[in-house]
N, C-alpha and C positions, 0 to 999 in steps of 0.2 A: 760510905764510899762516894767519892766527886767523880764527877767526870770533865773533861776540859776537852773546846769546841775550838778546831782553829776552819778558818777561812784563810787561804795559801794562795797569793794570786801574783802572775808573773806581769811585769808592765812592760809598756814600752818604753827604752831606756830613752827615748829623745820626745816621751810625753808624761817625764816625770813629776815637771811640774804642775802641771795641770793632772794629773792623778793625784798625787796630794794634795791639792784647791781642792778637787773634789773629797777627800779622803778627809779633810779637815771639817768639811761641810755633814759627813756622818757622822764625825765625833760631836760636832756642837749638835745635830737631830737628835744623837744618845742622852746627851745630857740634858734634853729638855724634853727628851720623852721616854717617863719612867717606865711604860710598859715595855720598852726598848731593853736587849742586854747592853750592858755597860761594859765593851771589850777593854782591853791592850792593844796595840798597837807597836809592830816592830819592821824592821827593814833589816834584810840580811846585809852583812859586811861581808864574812867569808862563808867559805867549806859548802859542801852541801849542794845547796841552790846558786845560781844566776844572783848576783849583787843587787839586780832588780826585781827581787822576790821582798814581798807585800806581806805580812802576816797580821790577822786580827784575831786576839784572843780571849776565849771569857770562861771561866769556871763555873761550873752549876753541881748542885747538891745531887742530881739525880738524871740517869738518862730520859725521862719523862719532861722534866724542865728543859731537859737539850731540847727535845722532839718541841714542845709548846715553844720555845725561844724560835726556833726556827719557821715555826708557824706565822707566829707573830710578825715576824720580818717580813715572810713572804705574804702576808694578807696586810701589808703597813704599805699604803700607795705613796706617800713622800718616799721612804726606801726604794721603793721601784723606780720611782722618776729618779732618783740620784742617780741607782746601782744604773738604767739605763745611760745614763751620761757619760758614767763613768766606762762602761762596758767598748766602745773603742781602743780604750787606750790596755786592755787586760788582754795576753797574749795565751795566757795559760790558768785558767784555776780549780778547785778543789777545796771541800769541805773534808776535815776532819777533825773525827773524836776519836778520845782516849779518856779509856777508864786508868784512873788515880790510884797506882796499889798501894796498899798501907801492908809490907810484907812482915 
């Protein structure tokens, strides 16, 4: 069984670009810090959400690697000075998971 973690975060639509300056800045910290998870990354077009809905995603083997993944983040001080940066221009957000059913 997987379970997959999103972080769902609403911006401000006239601090877009500087949300993703910053949002680009986490993707190259993930990929040069392997104890990092290594999300996805999406932007809503339609339905649902606000066109300015932010999505980052990553799959783990087990709710125990979610919990540890989320640890990590939150005790990782570069991520906090980013997510601080970033935290202005975020109107609305939310963590979630979902277990993976194999019915």
């Amino acid at each position: 069984m997987s379970y997959i973690l999103l972080f769902v975060q609403q911006y401000q639509p006239s601090a877009a670009r500087a949300f993703f300056q910053l949002e680009a800045e986490f993707q190259e910290m993930e990929r040069s810090s392997p104890q990092l998870p290594q999300g996805r990354r999406y932007q809503l077009l339609s339905e649902g959400e606000p066109t300015n809905t932010f999505v980052w995603e990553c799959e783990f083997a087990s709710l125990n690697d979610v919990q540890d993944a989320l640890k990590k983040i939150a005790d990782d001080p570069t991520h906090t000075a980013l997510f601080e940066k970033q935290l202005p221009y975020i109107i609305e957000m939310r963590t979630e998971i979902y277990k993976v059913l194999d019915l």
